[in-house]
N, C-alpha and C positions, 0 to 999 in steps of 0.2 A: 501541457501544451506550451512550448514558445510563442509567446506573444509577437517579438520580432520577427518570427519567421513565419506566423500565420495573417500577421497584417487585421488584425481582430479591432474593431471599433464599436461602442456605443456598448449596447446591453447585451452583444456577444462580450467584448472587451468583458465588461461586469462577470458577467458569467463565467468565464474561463479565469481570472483572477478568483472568483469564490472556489471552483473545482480543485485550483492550485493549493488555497490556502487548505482544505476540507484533505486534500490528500498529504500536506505535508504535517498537518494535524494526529494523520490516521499512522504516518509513518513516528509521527512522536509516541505516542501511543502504543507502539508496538517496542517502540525502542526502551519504554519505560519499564516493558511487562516483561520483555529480555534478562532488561537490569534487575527484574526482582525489586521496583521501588514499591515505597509505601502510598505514593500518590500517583495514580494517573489518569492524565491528560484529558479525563472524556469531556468534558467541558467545553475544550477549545475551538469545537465546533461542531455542528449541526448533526454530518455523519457521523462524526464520534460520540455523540452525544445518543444517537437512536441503535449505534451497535454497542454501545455499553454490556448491554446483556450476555452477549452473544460473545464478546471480549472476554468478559471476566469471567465467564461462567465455565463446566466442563466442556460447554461445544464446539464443532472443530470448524474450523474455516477452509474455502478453497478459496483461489484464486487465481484471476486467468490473466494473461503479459500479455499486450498486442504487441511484439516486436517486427521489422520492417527488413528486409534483406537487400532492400537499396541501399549504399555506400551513401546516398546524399544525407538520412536519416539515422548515421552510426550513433551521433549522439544522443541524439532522444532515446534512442535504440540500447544504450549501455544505462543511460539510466533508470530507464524500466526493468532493465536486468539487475542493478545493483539495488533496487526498491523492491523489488522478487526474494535478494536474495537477503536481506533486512527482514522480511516478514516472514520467511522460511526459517532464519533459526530463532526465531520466538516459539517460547511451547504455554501454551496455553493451558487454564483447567489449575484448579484448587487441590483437587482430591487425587488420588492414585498418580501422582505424576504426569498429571494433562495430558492432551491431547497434543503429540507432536507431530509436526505435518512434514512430507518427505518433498524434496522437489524432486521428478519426474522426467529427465528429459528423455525424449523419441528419436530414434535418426530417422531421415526419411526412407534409409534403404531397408528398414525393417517391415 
């Protein structure tokens, strides 16, 4: 969430700065397991911290983009798309070559 453009104060302010960090965390994380590093990131915060398992393990993840087709919302809108597409080629899983997840798009006219 843009904080400037949502006008957010007090213990929403709070809360959507923790969402922020919690997902730019989740995106480190993903970016680590990409890389094949020897350390990752689950520490760095709370949600990373409680999907450690689920991360490192053979399990598979899904994950859903709310993206927006108003022209006012392009940019929040591309980077949800470029955060999609960051988690889509991480492949997950220890054994047999992990769990690799496909991205999926729909047209409407289908």
């Amino acid at each position: 969430e843009r904080l400037a453009r949502s006008g957010a104060q007090g213990a929403r302010l709070r809360e959507t700065c923790a969402i922020n960090k919690s997902l730019s965390s989740l995106g480190d994380v993903f970016t680590a397991i990409s890389a094949k590093q020897t350390h990752i990131p689950f520490r760095n915060s709370k949600l990373t911290h409680l999907l450690s398992p689920c991360l490192s393990g053979d399990g598979k993840t899904l994950m859903f983009v709310n993206i927006s087709p108003d022209t006012s919302d392009a940019e929040e809108t591309l980077c949800s798309l470029r955060f999609a597409s960051k988690v889509n080629a991480c492949e997950l899983g220890l054994r047999g070559g992990g769990a690799k997840r496909n991205l999926t798009i729909q047209d409407e006219d289908e």
